[in-house]
N, C-alpha and C positions, 0 to 999 in steps of 0.2 A: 795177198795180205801180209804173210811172215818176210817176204823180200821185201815190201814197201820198209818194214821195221828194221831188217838188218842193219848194222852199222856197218858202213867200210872203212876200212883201214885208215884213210884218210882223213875221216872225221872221226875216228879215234886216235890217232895224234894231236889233231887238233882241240881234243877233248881233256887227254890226260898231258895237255903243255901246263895247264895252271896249275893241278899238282903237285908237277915236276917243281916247278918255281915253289910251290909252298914247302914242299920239303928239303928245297935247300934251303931256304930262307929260316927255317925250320932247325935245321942242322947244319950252320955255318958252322961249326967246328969241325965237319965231314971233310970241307971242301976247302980248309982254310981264308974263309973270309975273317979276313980279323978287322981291316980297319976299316975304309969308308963302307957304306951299304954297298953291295954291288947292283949294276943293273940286271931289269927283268932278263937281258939278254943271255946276263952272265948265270944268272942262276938256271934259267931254262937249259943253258949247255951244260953248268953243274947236274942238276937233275936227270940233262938224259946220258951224261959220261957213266954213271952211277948207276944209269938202268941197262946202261949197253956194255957193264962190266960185270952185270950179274947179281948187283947189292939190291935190286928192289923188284919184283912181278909185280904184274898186275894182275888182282882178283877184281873181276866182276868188272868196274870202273875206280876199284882202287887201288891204289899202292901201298904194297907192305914189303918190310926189309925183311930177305932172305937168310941172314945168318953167317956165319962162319965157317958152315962146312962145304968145303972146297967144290965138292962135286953135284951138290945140289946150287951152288953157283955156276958151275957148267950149264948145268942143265936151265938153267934159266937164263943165262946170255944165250944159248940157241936159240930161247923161244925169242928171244926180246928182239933177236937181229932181225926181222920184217921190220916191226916199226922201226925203230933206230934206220936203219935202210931207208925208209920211206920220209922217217924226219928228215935225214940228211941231206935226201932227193928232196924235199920239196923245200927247202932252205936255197938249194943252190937255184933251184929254177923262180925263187919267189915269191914260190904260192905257201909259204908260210914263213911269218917273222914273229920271233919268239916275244918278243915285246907285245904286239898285235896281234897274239894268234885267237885270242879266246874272244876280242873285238866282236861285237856283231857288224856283218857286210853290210 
């Protein structure tokens, strides 16, 4: 029963991609969007530059900004690198578009 409920990694990506996107979209002056809107594509990769540099964890299923001190940003791009890893992998193989990720199949 507790493994039917586990979340995998993959559909935890899958999960916190719209996030990602609301928090840039959120904090375009993070990521320098200044003029046209960008696309979902472009924020999705703002959003996860920003989590695979350390600037955002994830608690629970949400994201919160980590702060300015340097070493609690270490420590939180090590955890961040699976998913980032696993975003990245399944961008290049297809099985997820940042545009379409939160899509239902």
């Amino acid at each position: 029963m507790v493994r039917a409920m586990t979340i995998d990694d993959a559909t935890m990506v899958r999960h916190i991609d719209a996030p990602m996107r609301d928090f840039a979209a959120g904090n375009r002056a993070f990521f320098e969007f200044w003029g046209a809107l960008p696309t979902e594509s472009a924020l999705s990769e703002a959003g996860w530059t920003y989590f695979r540099d350390g600037h955002l964890r994830l608690r629970g299923d949400q994201l919160e900004l980590v702060g300015d001190d340097l070493r609690d940003q270490g420590v939180v791009r090590r955890q961040n690198q699976r998913l980032v890893k696993l975003y990245k992998s399944m961008q290049d193989t297809g099985a997820i578009d940042p545009f379409f990720s939160m899509a239902d199949p």
